[in-house]
C-alpha positions in Angstrom: 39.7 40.0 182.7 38.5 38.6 186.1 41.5 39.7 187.6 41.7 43.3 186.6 37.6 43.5 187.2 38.1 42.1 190.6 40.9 44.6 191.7 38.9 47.5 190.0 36.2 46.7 192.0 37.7 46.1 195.5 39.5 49.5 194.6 36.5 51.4 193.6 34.4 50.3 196.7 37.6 51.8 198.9 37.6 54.6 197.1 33.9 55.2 197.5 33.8 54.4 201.2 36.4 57.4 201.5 34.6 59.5 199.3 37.0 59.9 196.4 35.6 59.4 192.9 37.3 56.9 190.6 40.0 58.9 189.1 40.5 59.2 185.2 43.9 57.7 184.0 44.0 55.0 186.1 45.8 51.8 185.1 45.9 48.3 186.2 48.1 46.0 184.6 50.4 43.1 184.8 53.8 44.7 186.1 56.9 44.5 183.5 58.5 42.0 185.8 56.5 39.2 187.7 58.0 39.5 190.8 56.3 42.3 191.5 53.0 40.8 191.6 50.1 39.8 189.4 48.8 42.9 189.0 49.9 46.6 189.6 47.6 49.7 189.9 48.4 53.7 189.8 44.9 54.6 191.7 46.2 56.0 194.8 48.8 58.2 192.6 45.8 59.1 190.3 43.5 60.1 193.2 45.7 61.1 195.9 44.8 65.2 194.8 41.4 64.7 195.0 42.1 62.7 198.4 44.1 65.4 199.9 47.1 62.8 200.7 49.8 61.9 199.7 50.4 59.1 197.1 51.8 57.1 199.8 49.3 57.5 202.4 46.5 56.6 200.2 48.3 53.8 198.6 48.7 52.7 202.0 45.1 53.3 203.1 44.1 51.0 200.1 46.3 48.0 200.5 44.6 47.8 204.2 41.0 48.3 202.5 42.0 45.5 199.8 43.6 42.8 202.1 40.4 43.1 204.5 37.9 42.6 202.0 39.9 40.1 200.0 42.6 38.0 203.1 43.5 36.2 200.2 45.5 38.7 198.6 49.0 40.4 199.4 49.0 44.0 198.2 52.1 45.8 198.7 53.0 49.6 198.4 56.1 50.8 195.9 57.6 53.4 194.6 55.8 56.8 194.5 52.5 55.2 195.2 51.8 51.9 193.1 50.4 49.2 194.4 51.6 45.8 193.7 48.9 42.6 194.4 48.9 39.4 194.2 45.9 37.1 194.1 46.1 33.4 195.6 46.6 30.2 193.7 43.0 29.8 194.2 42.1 32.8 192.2 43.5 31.8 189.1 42.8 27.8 189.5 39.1 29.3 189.2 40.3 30.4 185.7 39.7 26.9 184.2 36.2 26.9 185.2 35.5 30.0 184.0 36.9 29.5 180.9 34.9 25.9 180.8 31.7 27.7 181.0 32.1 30.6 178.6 33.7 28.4 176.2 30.4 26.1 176.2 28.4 29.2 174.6 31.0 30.3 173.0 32.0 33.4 174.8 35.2 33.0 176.2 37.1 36.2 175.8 33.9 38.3 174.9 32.9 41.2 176.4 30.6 44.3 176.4 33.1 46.8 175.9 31.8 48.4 172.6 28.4 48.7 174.0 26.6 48.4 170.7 28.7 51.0 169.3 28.2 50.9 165.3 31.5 50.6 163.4 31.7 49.8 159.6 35.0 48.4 158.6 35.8 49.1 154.9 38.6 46.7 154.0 40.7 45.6 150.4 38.2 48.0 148.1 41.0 46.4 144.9 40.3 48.5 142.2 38.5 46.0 139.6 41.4 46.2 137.2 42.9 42.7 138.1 43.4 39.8 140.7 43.9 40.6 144.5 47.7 40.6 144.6 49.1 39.5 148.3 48.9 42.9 149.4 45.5 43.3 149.4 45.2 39.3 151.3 47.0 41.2 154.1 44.5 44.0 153.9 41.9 41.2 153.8 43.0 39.1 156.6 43.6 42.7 158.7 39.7 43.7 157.9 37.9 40.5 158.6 39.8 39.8 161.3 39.0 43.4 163.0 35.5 42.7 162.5 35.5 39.5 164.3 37.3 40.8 167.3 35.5 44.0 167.2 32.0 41.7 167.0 33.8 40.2 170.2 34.1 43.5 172.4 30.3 44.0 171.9 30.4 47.0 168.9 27.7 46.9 165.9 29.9 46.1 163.2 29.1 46.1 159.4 31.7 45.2 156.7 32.2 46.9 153.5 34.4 47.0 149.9 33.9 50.2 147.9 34.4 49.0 144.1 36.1 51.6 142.2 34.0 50.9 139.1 34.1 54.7 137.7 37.3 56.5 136.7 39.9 56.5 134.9 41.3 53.0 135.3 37.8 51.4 134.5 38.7 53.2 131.4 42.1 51.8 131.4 41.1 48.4 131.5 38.1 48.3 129.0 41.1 49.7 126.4 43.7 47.1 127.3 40.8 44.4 126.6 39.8 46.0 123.8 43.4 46.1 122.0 44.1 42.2 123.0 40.8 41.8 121.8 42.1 43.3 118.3 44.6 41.7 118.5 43.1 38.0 118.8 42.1 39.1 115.1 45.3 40.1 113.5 44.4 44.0 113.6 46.7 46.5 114.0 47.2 47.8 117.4 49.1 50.7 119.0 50.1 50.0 122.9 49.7 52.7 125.0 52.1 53.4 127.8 49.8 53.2 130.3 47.6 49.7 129.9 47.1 46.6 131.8 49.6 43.9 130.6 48.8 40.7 132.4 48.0 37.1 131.4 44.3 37.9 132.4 43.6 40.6 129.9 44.5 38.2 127.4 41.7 35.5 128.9 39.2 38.2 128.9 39.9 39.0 125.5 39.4 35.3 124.4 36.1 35.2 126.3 35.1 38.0 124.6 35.7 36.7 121.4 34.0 33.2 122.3 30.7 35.3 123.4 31.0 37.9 120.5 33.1 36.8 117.7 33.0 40.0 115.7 30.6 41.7 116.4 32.9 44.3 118.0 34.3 45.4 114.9 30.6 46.2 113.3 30.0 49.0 116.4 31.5 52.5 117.2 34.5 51.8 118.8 33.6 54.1 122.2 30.9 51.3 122.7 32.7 48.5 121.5 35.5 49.4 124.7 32.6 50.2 126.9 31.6 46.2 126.6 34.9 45.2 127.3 35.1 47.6 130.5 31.5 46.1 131.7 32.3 42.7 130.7 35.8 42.9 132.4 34.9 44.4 135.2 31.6 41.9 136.2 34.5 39.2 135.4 36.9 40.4 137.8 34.6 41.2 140.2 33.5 37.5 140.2 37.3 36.1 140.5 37.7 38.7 143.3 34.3 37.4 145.9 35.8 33.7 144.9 39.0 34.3 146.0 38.2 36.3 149.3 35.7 33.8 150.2 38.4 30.8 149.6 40.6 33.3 152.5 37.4 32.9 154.7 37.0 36.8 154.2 33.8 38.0 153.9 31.7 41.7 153.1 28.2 42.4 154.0 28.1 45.1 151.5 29.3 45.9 148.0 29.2 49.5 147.2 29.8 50.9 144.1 31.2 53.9 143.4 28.9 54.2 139.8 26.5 54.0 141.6 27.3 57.8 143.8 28.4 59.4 141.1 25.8 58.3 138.1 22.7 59.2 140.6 24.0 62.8 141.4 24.8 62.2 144.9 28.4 63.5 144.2 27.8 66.8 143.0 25.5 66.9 145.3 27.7 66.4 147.8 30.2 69.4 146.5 27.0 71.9 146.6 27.0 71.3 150.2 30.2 72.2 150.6 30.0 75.3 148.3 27.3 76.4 150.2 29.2 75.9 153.4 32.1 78.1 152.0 34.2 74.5 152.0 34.2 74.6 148.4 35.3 77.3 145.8 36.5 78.1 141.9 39.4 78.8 141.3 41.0 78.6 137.5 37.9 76.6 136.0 37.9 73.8 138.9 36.5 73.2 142.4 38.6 73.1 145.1 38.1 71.7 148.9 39.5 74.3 151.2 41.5 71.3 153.2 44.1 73.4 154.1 41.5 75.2 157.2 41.1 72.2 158.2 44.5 70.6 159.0 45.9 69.6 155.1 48.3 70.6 154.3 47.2 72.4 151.1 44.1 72.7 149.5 42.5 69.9 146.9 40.8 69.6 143.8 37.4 68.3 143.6 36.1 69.0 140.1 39.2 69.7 137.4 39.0 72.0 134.8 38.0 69.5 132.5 34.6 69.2 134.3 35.9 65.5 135.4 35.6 64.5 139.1 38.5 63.6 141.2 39.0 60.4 143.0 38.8 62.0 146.6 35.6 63.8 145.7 34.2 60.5 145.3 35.7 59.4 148.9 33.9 62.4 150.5 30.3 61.6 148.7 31.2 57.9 150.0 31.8 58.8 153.5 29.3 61.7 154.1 27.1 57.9 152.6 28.8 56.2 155.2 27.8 58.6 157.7 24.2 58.8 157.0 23.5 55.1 157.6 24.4 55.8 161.1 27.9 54.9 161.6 29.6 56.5 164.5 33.1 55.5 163.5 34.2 54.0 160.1 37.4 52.4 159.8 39.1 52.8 156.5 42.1 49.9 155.4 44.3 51.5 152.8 48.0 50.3 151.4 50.4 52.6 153.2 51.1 54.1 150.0 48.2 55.8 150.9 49.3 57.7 153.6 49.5 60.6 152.4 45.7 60.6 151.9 45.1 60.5 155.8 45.2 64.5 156.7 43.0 65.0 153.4 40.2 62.5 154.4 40.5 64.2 158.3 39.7 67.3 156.9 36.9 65.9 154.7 35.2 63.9 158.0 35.1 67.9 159.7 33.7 69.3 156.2 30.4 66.4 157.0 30.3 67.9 160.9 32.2 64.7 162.1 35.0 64.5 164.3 38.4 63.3 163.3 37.7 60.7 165.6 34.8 59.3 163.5 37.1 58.5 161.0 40.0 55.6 161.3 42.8 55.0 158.8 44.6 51.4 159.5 47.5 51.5 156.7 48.8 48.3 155.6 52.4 48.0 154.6 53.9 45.9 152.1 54.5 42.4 151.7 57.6 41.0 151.1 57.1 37.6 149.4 60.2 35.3 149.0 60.6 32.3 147.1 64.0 29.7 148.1 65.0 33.2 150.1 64.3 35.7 146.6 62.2 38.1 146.2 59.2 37.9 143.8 58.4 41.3 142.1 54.7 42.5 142.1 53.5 44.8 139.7 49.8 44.8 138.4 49.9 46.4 135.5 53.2 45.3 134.3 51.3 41.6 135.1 54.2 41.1 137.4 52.8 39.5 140.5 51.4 37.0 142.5 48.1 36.5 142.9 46.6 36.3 146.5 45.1 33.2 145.0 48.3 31.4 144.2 49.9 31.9 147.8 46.6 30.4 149.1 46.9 27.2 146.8 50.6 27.4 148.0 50.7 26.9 151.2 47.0 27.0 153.0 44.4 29.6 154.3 45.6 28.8 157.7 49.4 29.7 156.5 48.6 32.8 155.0 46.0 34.5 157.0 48.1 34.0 160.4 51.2 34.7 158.6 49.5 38.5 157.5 48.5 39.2 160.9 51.6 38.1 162.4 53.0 41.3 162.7 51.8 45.0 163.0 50.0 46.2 159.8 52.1 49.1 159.3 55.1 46.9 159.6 57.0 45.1 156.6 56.0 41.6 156.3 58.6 38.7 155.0 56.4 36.4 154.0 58.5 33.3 153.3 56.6 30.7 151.6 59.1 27.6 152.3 58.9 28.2 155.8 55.3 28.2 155.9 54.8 25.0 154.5 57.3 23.1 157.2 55.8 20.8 159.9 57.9 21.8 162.3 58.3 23.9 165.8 60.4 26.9 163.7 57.0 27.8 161.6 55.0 30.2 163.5 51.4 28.7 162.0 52.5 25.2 162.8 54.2 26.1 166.5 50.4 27.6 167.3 48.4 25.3 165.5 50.7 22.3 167.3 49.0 23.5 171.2 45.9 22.6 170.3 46.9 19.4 168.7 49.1 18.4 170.5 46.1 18.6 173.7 43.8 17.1 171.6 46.2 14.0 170.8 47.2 14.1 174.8 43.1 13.4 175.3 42.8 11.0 172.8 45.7 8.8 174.7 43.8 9.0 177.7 41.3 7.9 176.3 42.3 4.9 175.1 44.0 4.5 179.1 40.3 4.8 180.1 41.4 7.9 182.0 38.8 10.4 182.8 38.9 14.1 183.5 36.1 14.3 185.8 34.8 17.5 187.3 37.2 20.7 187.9 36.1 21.8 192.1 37.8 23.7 193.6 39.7 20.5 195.4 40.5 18.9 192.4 42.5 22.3 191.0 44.3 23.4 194.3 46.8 20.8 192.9 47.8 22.9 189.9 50.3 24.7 192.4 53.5 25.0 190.7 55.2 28.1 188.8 54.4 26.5 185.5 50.9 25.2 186.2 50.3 29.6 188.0 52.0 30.5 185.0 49.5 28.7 182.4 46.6 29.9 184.5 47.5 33.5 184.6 48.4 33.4 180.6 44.9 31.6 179.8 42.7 34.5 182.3 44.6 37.4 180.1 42.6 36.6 177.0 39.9 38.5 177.4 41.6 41.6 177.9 43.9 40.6 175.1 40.8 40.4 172.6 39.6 44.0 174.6 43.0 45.4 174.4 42.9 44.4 170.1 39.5 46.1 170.0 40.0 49.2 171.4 43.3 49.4 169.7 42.1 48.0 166.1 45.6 45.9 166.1 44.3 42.1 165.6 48.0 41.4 165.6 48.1 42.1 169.9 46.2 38.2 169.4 48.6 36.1 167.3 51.4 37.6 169.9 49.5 36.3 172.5 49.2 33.0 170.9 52.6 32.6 169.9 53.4 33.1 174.0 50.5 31.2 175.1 51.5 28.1 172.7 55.8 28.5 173.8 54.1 28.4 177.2 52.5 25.1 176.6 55.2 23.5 174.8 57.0 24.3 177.8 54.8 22.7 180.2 54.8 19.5 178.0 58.4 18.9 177.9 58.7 19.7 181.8 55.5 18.3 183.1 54.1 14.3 183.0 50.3 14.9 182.3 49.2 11.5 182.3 51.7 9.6 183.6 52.1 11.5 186.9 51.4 8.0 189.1 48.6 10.8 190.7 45.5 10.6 189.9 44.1 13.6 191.3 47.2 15.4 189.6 46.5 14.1 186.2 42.9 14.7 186.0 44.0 18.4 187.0 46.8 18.7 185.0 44.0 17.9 182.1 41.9 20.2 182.9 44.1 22.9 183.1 45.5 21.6 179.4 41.7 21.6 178.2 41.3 25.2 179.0 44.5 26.1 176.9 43.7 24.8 174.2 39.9 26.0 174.3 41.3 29.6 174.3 44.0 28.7 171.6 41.4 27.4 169.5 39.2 30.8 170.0 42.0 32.9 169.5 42.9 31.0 166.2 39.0 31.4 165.3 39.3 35.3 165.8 42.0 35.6 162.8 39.8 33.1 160.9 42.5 30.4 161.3 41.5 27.2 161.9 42.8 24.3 164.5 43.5 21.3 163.7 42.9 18.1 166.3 46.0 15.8 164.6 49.0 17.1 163.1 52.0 15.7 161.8 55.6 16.8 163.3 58.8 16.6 161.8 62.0 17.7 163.1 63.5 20.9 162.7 
């Protein structure tokens, strides 16, 4: 972050002493291959039109503007027009400082790049009909995790999970309670094809009986189910905060869906777009004219039956969603849900919104295996496991790093032996390890009596070789790592970063004496610069909500 603000700002000033406005498009980044410099930049290709040059010339032009106000710094033209830079040794020495100072108020890697924006991030939304399954952990750990970094970047952010609590499969589940519930007393029962199977249906049924006894039986048996579906429900609903909040992953709001469509904001909601000519009959139900607005055909709202649809539900929800003053609301769906995106754009445009005021994050599936076999998930068929039972398994830690350890709409191994191994070849443990393994470096110099001190300039100018540059550069990217996850909603960009940040540390160790240098000077620097990785190690673990531990054990791989 320093380094990119720095060059953006000795570029704009040149600019702006020639009279050129900052052009639009312009990139500065690292270049693909580190020989080229620390940083590369586009600006002279981007502005050279409104310059009246040629990319060359102007490139040119600001490589002498940049290396006069900054001596320190070797700026080279290539190609078409780029511009290649490199900043001194000091510049990124005065990383560690940096990072020491933001880190003490617990900013390092912050920024104001959302600007107060207000997001709401809608994430895992289960409907109420059973455990959270480890797909919907990975939706979980995606969600939280978004809001934290978002927080980061400076946006507004408010968390939500929409319980589906009307419908159809709250009707579903009251009946499959209701015929173990029979069944408990020897009655006769008739399974239905479509009813909830699992273990738990079975529990709730007992509990039922232990409240109720038979009191069921003496009551119509339309209310009789609608106790089971209220009782099962509130139940579920209880196991499902417990077992999010056991994953660290937490909602500001609980919305219920009953709650839109009992008070008559739903049909509310389709008058508006009736009168809006959004809406129209056709063959006893309502249909949403989607396909004017990008679908690809047009939906029901209302069937013929007079019963609402799902999706006219979603729009009532969002047009809610909307009205609280949200300019963006990010949606976290199982990709099985895909086909739901162009439906939901077309709804945002029905409420006046942009398609950009609405995004969809789809979250693939997870592969679990068990002694390299895969387990078979299926809710209903009571088939699966539990997000709880991979958490008891191997850790919090384990599992939430392990679900953002890879693009959400990328397939996910999640291999549970591997995660549990102390050693280099788990990913959890090889990130975890960096912080540890500074933290038990300190604690040995500690008992040597051997002091950091203060990091001056003087002291750092001996962090001078390609490994010591190379930490430093790695540790002054954060910031624009946790930018670059915000403004791209991927939370995985950050356990990349660590997993490079902690091969680069491991690195160092095995090449580099820290306290043993026979230096002094050199091992108090070398300590510093160790400090600060594993300050920002430990805040990018804290941004996925993983934790980091001071002493670990280590066995061989």
């Amino acid at each position: 972050m320093r380094a990119v603000t720095h060059l953006r700002s000795l570029l704009s000033d040149a600019l702006a002493g020639m009279g050129i406005p900052w052009p639009e498009k312009t990139t500065i980044e690292p270049p693909r291959d580190a020989k080229f410099g620390d940083l590369a930049t586009n600006a002279a290709m981007m502005a050279a039109k409104a310059a009246g040059q040629k990319p060359r010339d102007l490139a040119e032009a600001l490589r002498q503007a940049l290396v006069s106000a900054d001596p320190g710094m070797v700026a080279e033209v290539a190609g078409p027009g780029f511009l290649n830079v490199t900043f001194p040794p000091a510049f990124w020495q005065a990383t560690i400082a940096d990072v020491l100072e933001k880190d003490a108020g617990g900013g390092y890697g912050r920024s104001d790049l959302g600007g107060g924006k207000k997001i709401q991030v809608e994430y895992v939304s289960a409907n109420p009909t059973g455990p959270l399954h480890i797909g919907h952990g990975r939706g979980a750990a995606l969600g939280d995790t978004l809001a934290r970094i978002l927080r980061a970047a400076g946006f507004a952010v408010s968390t939500e999970y929409y319980i589906n609590d009307a419908g159809r499969q709250m009707r579903l589940l009251g009946n499959s309670i209701w015929l173990r519930y029979r069944e408990l007393y020897g009655k006769d029962v008739v399974w239905p094809e479509d009813w909830y199977k699992g273990e738990y249906i079975i529990d709730l049924a007992r509990e039922l009986s232990a409240i109720h006894g038979m009191a069921l039986f003496s009551m119509p048996e339309a209310e009789a189910i609608a106790i089971c579906q209220t009782y099962g429900v509130d139940r579920i609903m209880a196991g499902i905060k417990k077992d999010l909040a056991d994953f660290r992953v937490s909602h500001e709001v609980w919305f219920s869906e009953k709650t839109l469509v009992s008070g008559g904001r739903v049909e509310a909601t389709l008058e508006g777009l009736s009168a809006r000519g959004l809406a129209y009959d056709k063959d006893g139900a309502l249909w949403f004219a989607s396909q004017n607005l990008g679908d690809d055909k047009d939906r029901v709202l209302r069937k013929s039956s007079g019963e609402l649809t799902y999706f006219a539900s979603d729009i009532c929800y969002h047009a809610d969603k909307f009205a609280r003053g949200f300019e963006v609301v990010v949606d976290i769906w199982g990709a099985d849900h895909h086909g739901y995106v162009p439906r939901m754009n077309a709804a945002v445009q029905a409420l006046g919104k942009s398609p950009e005021s609405l995004k969809v994050i789809l979250v693939q599936l997870v592969n679990l295996l068990s002694g390299g076999e895969q387990i078979a998930m299926s809710t209903r068929a009571g088939k699966f496991e539990t997000l709880a039972d991979v958490v008891a398994e191997v850790g919090t830690d384990a599992a939430r790093f392990m679900f953002l350890s890879r693009k959400s709409d990328s397939h996910l191994d999640f291999d549970l032996e591997l995660v549990k191994r102390q050693t280099m070849d788990n990913p959890v443990y090889y990130v975890q390890y960096a912080h540890a393994r500074v933290k038990s470096l300190f604690a040995k110099a500690a008992e040597r009596g051997i002091q950091a001190g203060t990091p001056d300039a003087a002291l750092l100018s001996r962090l001078s070789t390609p490994e010591d540059l190379g930490l430093l550069r790695q540790i002054e990217q954060f910031p624009d790592v946790v930018a670059t996850a915000a403004a791209t909603f991927s939370p995985h960009v950050i356990s990349y970063y660590l997993r490079d940040l902690a091969g680069r540390l491991h690195s160092y160790y095995a090449a580099h004496q820290v306290l043993a240098t026979g230096d002094e000077e050199l091992t108090r620097a070398r300590m510093h610069l160790l400090d600060a990785v594993a300050r920002v190690v430990r805040a990018g673990l804290a941004f996925l909500g993983v934790s980091a531990p001071e002493k670990m054990e280590r066995t061989e791989s």
